[in-house]
VOPAGU-2260 file (C-alpha; in pm, 1 decimal, decimal comma):
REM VOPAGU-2260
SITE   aa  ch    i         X         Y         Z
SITE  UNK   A    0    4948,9     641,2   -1100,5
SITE  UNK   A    1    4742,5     995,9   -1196,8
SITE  UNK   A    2    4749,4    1161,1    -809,4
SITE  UNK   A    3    4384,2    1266,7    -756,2
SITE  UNK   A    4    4249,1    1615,6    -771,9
SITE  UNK   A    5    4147,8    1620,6    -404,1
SITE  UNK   A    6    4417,0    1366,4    -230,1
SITE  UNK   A    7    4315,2    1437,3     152,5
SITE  UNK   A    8    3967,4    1283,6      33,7
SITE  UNK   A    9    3951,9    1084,8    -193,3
SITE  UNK   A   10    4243,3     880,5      10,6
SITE  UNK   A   11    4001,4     920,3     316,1
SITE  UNK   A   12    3745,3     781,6     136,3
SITE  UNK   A   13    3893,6     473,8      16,0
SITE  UNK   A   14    4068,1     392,2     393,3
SITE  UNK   A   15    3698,0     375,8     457,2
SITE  UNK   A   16    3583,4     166,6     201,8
SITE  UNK   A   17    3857,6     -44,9     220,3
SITE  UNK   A   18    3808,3    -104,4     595,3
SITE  UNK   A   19    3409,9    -182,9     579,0
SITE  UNK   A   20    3424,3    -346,2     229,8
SITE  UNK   A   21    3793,9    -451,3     201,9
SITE  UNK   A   22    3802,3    -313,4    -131,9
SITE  UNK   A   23    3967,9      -7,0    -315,2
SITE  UNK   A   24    4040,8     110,7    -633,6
SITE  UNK   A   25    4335,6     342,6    -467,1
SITE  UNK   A   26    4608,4     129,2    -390,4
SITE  UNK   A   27    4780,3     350,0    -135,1
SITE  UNK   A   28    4450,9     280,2      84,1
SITE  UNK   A   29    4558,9     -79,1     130,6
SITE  UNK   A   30    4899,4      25,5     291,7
SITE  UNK   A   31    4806,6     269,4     511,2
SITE  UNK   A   32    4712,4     237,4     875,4
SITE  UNK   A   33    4352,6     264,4     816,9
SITE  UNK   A   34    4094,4     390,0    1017,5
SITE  UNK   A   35    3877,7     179,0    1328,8
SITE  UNK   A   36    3555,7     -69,0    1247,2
SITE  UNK   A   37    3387,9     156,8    1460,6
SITE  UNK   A   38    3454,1     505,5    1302,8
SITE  UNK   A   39    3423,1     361,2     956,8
SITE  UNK   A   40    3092,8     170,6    1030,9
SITE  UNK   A   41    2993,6     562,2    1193,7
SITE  UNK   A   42    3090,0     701,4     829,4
SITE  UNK   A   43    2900,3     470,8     650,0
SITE  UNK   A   44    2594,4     464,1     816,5
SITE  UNK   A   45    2274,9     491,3     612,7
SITE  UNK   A   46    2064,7     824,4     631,3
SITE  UNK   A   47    1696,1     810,4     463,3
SITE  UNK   A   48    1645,1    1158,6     313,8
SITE  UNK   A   49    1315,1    1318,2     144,6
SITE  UNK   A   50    1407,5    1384,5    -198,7
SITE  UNK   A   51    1674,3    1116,4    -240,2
SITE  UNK   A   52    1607,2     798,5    -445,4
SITE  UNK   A   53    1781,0     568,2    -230,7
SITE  UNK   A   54    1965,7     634,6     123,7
SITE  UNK   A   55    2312,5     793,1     134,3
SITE  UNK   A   56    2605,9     653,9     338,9
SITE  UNK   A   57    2687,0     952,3     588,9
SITE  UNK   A   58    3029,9     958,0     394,3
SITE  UNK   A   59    2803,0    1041,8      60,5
SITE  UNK   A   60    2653,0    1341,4     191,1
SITE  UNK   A   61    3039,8    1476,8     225,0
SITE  UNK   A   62    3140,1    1305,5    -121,5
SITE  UNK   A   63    2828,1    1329,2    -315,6
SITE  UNK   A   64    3057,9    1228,6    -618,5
SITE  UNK   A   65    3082,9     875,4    -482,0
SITE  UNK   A   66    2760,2     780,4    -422,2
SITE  UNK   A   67    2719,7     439,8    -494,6
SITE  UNK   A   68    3085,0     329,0    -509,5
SITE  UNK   A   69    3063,7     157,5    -148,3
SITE  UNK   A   70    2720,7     -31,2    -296,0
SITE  UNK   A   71    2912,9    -131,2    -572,2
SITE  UNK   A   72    3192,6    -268,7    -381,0
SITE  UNK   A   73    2976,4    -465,2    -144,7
SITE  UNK   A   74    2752,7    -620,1    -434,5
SITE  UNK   A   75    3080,3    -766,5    -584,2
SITE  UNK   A   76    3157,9   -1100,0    -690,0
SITE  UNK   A   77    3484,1   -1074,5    -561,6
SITE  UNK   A   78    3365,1    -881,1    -225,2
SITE  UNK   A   79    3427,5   -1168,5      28,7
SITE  UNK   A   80    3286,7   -1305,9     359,1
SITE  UNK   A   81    3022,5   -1106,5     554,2
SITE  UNK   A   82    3110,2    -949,7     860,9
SITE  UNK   A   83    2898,4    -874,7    1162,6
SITE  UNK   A   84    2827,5    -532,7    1245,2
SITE  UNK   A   85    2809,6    -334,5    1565,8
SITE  UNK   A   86    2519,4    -144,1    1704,7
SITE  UNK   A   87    2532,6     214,4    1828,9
SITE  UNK   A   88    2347,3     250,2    2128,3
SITE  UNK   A   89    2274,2     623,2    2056,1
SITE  UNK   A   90    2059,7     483,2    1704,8
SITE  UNK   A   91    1727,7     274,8    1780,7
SITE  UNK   A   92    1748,2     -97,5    1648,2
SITE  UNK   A   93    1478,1      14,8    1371,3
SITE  UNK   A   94    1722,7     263,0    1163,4
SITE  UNK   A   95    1824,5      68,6     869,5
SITE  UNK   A   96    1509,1      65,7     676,1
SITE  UNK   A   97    1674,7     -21,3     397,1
SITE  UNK   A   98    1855,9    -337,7     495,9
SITE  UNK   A   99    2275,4    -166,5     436,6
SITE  UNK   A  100    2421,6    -344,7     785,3
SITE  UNK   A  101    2580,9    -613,9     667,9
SITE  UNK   A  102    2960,7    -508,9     592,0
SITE  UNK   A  103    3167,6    -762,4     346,6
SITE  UNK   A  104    3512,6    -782,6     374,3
SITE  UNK   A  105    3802,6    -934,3     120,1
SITE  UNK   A  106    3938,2   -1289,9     102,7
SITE  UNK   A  107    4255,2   -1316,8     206,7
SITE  UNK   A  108    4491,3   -1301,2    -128,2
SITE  UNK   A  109    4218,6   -1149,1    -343,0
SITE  UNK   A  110    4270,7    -844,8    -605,2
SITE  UNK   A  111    4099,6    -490,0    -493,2
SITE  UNK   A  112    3769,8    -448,9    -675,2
SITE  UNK   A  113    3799,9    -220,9   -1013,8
SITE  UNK   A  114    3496,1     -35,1    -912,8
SITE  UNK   A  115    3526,3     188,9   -1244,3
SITE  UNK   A  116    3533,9    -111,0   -1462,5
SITE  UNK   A  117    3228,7    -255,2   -1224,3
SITE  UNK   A  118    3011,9      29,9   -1285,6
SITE  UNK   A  119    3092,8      -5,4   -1655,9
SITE  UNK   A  120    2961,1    -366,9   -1705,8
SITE  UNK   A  121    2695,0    -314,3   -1438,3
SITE  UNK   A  122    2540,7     -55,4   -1674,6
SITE  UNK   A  123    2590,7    -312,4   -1971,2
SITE  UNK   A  124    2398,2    -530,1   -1748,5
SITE  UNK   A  125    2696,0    -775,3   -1792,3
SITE  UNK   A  126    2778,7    -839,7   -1422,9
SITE  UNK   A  127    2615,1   -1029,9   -1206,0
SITE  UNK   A  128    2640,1    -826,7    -921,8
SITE  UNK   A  129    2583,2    -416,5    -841,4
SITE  UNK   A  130    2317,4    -203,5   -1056,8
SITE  UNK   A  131    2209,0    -522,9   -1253,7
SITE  UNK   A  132    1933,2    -303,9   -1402,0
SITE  UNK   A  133    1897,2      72,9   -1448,0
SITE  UNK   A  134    1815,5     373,2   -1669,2
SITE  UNK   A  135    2013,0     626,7   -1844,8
SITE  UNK   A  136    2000,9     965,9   -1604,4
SITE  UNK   A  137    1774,4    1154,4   -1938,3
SITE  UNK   A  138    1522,9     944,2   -1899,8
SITE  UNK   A  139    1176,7    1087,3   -1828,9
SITE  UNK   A  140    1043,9     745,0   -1655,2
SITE  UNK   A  141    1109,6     673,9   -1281,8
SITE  UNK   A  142    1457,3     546,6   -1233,2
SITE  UNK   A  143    1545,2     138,0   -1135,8
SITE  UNK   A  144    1806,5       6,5    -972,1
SITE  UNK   A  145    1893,3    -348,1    -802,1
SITE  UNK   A  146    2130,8    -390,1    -630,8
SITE  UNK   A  147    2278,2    -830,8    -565,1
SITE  UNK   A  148    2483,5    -964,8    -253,2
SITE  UNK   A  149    2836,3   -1164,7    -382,7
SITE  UNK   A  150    2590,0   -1462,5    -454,0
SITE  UNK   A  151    2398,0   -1261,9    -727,6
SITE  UNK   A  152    2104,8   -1262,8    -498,2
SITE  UNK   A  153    1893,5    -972,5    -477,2
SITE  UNK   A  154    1967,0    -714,7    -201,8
SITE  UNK   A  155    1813,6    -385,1    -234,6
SITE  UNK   A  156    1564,8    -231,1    -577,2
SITE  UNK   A  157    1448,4      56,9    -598,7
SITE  UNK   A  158    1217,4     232,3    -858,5
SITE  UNK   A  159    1157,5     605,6    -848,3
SITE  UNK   A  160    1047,3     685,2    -503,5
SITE  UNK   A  161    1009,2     299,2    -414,0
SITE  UNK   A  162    1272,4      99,1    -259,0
SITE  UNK   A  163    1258,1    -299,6    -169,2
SITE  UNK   A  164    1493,6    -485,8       4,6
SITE  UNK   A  165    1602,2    -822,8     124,4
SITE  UNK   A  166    1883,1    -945,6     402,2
SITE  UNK   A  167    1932,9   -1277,8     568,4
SITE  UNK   A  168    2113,5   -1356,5     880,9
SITE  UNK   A  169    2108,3   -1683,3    1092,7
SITE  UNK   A  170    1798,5   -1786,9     884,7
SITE  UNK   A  171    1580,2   -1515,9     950,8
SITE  UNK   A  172    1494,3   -1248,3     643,3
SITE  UNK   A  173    1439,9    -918,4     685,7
SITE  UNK   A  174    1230,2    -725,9     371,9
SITE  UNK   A  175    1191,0    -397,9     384,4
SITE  UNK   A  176     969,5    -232,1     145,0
SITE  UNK   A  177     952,1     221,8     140,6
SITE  UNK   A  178     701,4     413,7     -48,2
SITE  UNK   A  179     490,9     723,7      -8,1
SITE  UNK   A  180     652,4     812,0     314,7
SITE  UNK   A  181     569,9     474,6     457,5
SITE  UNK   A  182     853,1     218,2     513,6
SITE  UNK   A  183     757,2    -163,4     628,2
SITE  UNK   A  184     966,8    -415,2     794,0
SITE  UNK   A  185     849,7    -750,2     780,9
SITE  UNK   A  186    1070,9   -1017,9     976,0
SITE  UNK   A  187     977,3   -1428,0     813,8
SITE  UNK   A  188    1164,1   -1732,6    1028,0
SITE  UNK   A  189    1327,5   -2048,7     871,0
SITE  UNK   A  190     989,7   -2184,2     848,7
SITE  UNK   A  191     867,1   -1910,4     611,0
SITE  UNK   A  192     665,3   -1771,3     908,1
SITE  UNK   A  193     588,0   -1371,4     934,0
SITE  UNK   A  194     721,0   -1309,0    1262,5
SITE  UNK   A  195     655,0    -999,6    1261,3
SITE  UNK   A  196     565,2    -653,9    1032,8
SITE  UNK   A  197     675,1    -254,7    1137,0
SITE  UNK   A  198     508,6      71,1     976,6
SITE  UNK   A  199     729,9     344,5    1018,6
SITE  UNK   A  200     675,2     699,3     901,4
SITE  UNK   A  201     990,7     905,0     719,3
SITE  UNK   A  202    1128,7    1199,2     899,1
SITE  UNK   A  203    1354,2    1375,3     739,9
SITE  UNK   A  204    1639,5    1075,1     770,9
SITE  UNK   A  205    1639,2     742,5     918,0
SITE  UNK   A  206    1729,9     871,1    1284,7
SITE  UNK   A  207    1396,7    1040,7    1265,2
SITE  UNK   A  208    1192,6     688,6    1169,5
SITE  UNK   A  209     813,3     712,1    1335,1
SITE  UNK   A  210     723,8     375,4    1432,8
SITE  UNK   A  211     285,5     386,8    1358,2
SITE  UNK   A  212     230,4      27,7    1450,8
SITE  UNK   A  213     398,1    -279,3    1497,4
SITE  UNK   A  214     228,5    -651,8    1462,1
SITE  UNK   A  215     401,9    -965,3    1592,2
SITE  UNK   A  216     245,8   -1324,1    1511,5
SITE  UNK   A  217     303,1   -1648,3    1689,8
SITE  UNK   A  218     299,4   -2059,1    1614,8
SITE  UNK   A  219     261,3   -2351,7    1731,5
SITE  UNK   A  220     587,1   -2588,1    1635,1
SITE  UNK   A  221     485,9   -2731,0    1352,7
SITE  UNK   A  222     173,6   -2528,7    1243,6
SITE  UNK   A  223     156,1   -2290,4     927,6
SITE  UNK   A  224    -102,6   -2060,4    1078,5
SITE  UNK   A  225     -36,6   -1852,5    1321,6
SITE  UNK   A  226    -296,0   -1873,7    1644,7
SITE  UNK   A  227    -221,6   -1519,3    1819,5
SITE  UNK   A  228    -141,7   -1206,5    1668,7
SITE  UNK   A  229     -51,1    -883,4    1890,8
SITE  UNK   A  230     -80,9    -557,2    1719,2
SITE  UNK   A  231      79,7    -232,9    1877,4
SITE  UNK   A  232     -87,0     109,9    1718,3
SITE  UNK   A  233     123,9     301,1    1850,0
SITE  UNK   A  234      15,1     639,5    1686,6
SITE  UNK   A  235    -358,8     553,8    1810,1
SITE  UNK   A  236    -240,7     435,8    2155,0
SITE  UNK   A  237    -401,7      84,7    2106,5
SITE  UNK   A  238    -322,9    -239,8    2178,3
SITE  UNK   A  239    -513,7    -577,3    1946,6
SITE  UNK   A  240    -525,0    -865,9    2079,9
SITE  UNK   A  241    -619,3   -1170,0    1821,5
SITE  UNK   A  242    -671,4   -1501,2    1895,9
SITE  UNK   A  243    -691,9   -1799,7    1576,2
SITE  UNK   A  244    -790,3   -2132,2    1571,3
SITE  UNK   A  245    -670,4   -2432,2    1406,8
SITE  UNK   A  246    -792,1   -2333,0    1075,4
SITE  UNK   A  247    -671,1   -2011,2    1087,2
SITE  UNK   A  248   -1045,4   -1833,4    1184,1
SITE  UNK   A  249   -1048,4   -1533,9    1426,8
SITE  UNK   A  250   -1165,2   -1691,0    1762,2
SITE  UNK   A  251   -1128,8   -1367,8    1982,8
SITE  UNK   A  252   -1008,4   -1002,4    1955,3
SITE  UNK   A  253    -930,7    -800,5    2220,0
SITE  UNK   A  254    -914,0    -429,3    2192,0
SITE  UNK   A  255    -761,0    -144,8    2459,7
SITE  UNK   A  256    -581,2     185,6    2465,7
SITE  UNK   A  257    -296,2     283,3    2650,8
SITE  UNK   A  258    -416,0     580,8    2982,7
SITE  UNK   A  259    -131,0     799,9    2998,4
SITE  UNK   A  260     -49,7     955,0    3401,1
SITE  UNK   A  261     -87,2    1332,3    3330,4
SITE  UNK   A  262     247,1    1515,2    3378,4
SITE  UNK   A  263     140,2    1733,9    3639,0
SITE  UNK   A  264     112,2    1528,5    3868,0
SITE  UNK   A  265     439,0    1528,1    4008,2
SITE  UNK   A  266     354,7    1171,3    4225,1
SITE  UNK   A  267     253,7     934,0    3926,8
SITE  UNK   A  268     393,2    1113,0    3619,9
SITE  UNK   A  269     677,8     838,3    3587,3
SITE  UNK   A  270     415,7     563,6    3604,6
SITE  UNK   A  271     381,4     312,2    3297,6
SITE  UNK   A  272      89,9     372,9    3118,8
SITE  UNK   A  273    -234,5     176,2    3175,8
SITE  UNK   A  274    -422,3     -51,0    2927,5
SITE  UNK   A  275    -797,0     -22,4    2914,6
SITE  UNK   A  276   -1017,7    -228,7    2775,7
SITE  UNK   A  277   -1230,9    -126,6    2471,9
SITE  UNK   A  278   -1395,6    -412,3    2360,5
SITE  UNK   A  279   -1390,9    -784,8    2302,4
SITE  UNK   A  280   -1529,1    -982,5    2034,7
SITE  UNK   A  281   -1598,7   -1370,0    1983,3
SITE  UNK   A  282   -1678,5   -1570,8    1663,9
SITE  UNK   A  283   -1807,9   -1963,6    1700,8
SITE  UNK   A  284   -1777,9   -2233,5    1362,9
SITE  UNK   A  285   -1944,7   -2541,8    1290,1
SITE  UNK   A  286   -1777,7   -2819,4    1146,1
SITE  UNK   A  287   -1754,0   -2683,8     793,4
SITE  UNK   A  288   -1618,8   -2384,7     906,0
SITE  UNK   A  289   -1927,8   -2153,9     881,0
SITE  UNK   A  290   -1989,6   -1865,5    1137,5
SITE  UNK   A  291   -2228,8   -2000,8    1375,5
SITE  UNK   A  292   -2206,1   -1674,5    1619,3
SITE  UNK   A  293   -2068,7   -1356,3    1668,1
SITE  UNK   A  294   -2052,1   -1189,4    2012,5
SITE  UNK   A  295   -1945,5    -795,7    2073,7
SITE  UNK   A  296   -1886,1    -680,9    2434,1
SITE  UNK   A  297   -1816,6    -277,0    2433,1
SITE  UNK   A  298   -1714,7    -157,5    2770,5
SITE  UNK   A  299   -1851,3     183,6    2917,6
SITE  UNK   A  300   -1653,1     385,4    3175,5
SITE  UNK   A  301   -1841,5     636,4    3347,6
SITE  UNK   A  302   -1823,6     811,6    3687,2
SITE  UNK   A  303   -2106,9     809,1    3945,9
SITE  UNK   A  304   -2243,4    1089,6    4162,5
SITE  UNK   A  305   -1936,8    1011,5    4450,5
SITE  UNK   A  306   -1688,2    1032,1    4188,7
SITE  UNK   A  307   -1660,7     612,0    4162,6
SITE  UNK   A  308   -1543,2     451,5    3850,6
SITE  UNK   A  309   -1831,0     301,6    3649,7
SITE  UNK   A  310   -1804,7     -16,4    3409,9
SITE  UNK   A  311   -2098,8    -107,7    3175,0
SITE  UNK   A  312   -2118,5    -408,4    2900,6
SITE  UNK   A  313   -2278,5    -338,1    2565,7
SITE  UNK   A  314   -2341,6    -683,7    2444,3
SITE  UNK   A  315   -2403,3    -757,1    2091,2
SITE  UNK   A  316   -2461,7   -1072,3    1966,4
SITE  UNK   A  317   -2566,3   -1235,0    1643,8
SITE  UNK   A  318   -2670,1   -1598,9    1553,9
SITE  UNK   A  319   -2689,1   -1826,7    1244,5
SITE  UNK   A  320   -2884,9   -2080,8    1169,6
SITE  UNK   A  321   -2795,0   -2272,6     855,5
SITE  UNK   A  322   -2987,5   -2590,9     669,9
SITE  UNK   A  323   -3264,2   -2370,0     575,3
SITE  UNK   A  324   -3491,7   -2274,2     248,5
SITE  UNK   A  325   -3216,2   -2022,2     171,6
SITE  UNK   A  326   -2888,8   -2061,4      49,6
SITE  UNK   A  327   -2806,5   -1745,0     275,7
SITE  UNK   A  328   -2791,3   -1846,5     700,8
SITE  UNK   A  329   -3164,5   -1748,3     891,2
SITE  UNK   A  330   -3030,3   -1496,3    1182,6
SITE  UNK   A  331   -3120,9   -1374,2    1515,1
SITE  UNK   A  332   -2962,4   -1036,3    1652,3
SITE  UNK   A  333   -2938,6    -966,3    2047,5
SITE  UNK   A  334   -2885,8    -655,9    2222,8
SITE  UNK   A  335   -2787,2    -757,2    2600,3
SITE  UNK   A  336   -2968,9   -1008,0    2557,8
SITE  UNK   A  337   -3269,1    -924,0    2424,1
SITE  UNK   A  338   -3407,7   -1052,6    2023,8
SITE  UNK   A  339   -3389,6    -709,0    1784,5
SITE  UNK   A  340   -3418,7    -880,1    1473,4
SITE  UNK   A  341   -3467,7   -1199,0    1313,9
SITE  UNK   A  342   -3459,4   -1341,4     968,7
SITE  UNK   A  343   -3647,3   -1615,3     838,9
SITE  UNK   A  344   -3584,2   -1720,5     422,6
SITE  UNK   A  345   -3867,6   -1906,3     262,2
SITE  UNK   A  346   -3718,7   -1943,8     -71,6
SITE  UNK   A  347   -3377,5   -1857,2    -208,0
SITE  UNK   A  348   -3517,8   -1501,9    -284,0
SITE  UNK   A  349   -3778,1   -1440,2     -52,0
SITE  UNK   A  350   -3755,5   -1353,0     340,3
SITE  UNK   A  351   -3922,0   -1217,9     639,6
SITE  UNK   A  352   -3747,8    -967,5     849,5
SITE  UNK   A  353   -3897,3    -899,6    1259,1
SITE  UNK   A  354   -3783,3    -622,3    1378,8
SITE  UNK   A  355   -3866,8    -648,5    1789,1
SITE  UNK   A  356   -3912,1    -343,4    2008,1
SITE  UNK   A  357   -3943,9    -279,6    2389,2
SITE  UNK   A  358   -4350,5    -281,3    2509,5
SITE  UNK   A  359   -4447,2    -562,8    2239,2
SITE  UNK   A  360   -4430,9    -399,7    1931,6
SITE  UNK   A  361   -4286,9    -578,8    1623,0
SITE  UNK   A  362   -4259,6    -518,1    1310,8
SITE  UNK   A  363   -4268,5    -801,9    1021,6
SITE  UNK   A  364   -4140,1    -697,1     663,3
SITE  UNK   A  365   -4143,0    -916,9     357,7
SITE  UNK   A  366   -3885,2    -914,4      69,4
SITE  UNK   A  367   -3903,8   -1062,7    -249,0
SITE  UNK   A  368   -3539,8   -1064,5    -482,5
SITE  UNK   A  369   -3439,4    -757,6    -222,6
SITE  UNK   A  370   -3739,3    -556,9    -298,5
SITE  UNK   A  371   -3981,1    -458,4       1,7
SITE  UNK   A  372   -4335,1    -603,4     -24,0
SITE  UNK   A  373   -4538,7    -635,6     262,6
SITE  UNK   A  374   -4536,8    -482,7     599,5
SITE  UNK   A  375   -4719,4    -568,0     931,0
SITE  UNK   A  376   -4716,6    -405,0    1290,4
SITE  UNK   A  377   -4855,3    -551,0    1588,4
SITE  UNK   A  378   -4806,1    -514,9    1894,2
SITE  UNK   A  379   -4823,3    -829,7    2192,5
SITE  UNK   A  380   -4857,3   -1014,9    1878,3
SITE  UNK   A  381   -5189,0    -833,7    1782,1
SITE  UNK   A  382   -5178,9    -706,0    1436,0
SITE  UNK   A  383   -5258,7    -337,5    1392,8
SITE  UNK   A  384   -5182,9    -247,3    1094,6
SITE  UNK   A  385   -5074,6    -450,4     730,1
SITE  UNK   A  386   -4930,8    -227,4     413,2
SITE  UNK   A  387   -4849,8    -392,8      71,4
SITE  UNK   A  388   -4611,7    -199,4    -201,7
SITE  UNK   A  389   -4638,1    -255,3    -569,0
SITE  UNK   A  390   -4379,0    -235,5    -807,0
């Protein structure tokens, strides 16, 4: 056997892949004492880096020359079972955008993984597992990659500064999807529901992930569509509330930010934060699923002279009426309560707008195929004044 150009290494090296992949192409890795699951899984933790095409191992940022070779080894054929993998409490639950913490390790009585004949066929596009596609390193285009589990089922792509990919444990699929500084997590049950989707924004590795917003849906047993959906923006400091009905229609939406304590003050600084409402809207259907009425409340905070919280309601409302000499709804618009505007269609193409302001005074406008024709002002129903326009 040729003795390697850098033994201390390149032996370390394969006592880690062989303990997190239970492969190696150096023999003497197999009968050595090896190293712990823990410090290997530490070694070959994924880092996201700006500039890189695809996330290192931390051991590949020491070895840049074997970049790839633990990928290789887990996309295998012959790579084996999948093993469960511990969580470091000092990395967030998030960090792994690109789905590289599931470990395989050998079968018991199988061969150690040629990983220099694997790369060979892999870039024949002969194998069914590793690089199953790629490009030769001249090429001027954006470089692909995919990357298949033992079952020849995708795992991870990537093209240029784009990455995709795929896991599966216990049922539930996690894709994860990077591009443009942006990675998203989307989480789908055994039912093919979206559980729930992540935005993160790219530091300058995966330990320095941004979460921006975070969405989680929920379903009644049985039911394709969800019927709530909470959405977390967390770089806004909002909180979305949506509620769905049976045919998957937005029902009501609730909308609030999060009230920080100010961290001077030394007696409430620790507090939790406080969620204030913004705004609520509600939407009503008739039987063939048509908006009936939509309803706005905004809330108003103010102070009064004494110093005392002030709350306000906005309320906007709108109507529609359908069944009439338009194919488009006739529709009323309220402001707390009071008529603004409403629309009236006598033909397909023609329509009178009222527009209705305080002390009685109105104001009627006629259009014919969108074009403004006629236009009278009265006031307590008195007209005052009546103006035509031509073409």
């Amino acid at each position: 056997m040729a003795f390697p150009q850098n033994p201390v290494q390149d032996i370390f090296f394969e006592i880690t892949r062989q303990t997190v992949a239970g492969a190696s192409s150096l023999p003497i890795a197999q009968n050595l004492a090896g190293i712990s699951v823990q410090a290997a899984e530490f070694w070959t933790r994924p880092v996201w880096r700006l500039g890189q095409e695809n996330p290192l191992y931390l051991i590949e940022l020491y070895y840049p020359e074997k970049t790839n070779v633990i990928d290789l080894t887990y996309a295998s054929v012959n790579a084996g079972q999948v093993a469960e993998t511990k969580t470091d409490d000092e990395i967030p639950e998030w960090v792994d955008p690109d789905g590289l913490a599931e470990k395989f390790t050998a079968e018991e009585g199988e061969e150690p993984v040629d990983v220099a004949e694997q790369m060979l066929e892999s870039m024949d596009n002969r194998d069914e597992g590793g690089i199953v596609e790629g490009q030769d390193d001249d090429s001027s285009e954006p470089k692909e990659a995919s990357f298949t589990d033992k079952d020849g089922r995708l795992r991870r792509f990537s093209f240029g500064d784009e990455h995709f990919s795929v896991r599966e444990k216990d049922g539930i699929k996690t894709m994860t999807d990077s591009a443009d500084g942006l990675v998203v997590r989307r989480t789908i049950d055994t039912n093919n529901h979206l559980l729930k989707q992540e935005r993160f924004k790219i530091g300058s590795s995966s330990r320095s992930l941004t979460l921006v917003s975070a969405r989680e849906y929920a379903y009644h047993d049985g039911e394709k569509l969800p019927y709530r959906l909470v959405e977390e923006q967390v770089e806004a400091k909002k909180r979305v509330v949506t509620e769905y009905d049976e045919n998957g229609l937005s029902v009501l939406q609730e909308t609030a930010h999060y009230v920080y304590p100010d961290k001077n003050d030394k007696k409430h600084k620790d507090d939790p934060p406080k969620l204030v409402r913004d705004r609520k809207k509600m939407w009503t259907y008739d039987g063939e699923k048509r908006l009936t009425a939509e309803e706005a409340i905004t809330y108003l905070y103010s102070k009064t002279a004494t110093g005392k919280e002030k709350i306000e309601e906005e309320v906007i409302k709108k109507e529609f009426r359908y069944g009439g000499a338009g194919k488009s709804p006739d529709s009323s618009y309220y402001e707390n309560g009071e008529l603004r505007i409403r629309t009236v269609y006598e033909s397909e193409n023609v329509y009178n707008e009222t527009m209705y302001f305080d002390g009685g005074f109105t104001v009627l406008t006629r259009y014919e195929n969108g074009i403004k024709r006629m236009e009278i002002i009265s006031i307590d129903g008195t007209e005052i004044r009546r103006r035509t326009f031509e073409n």
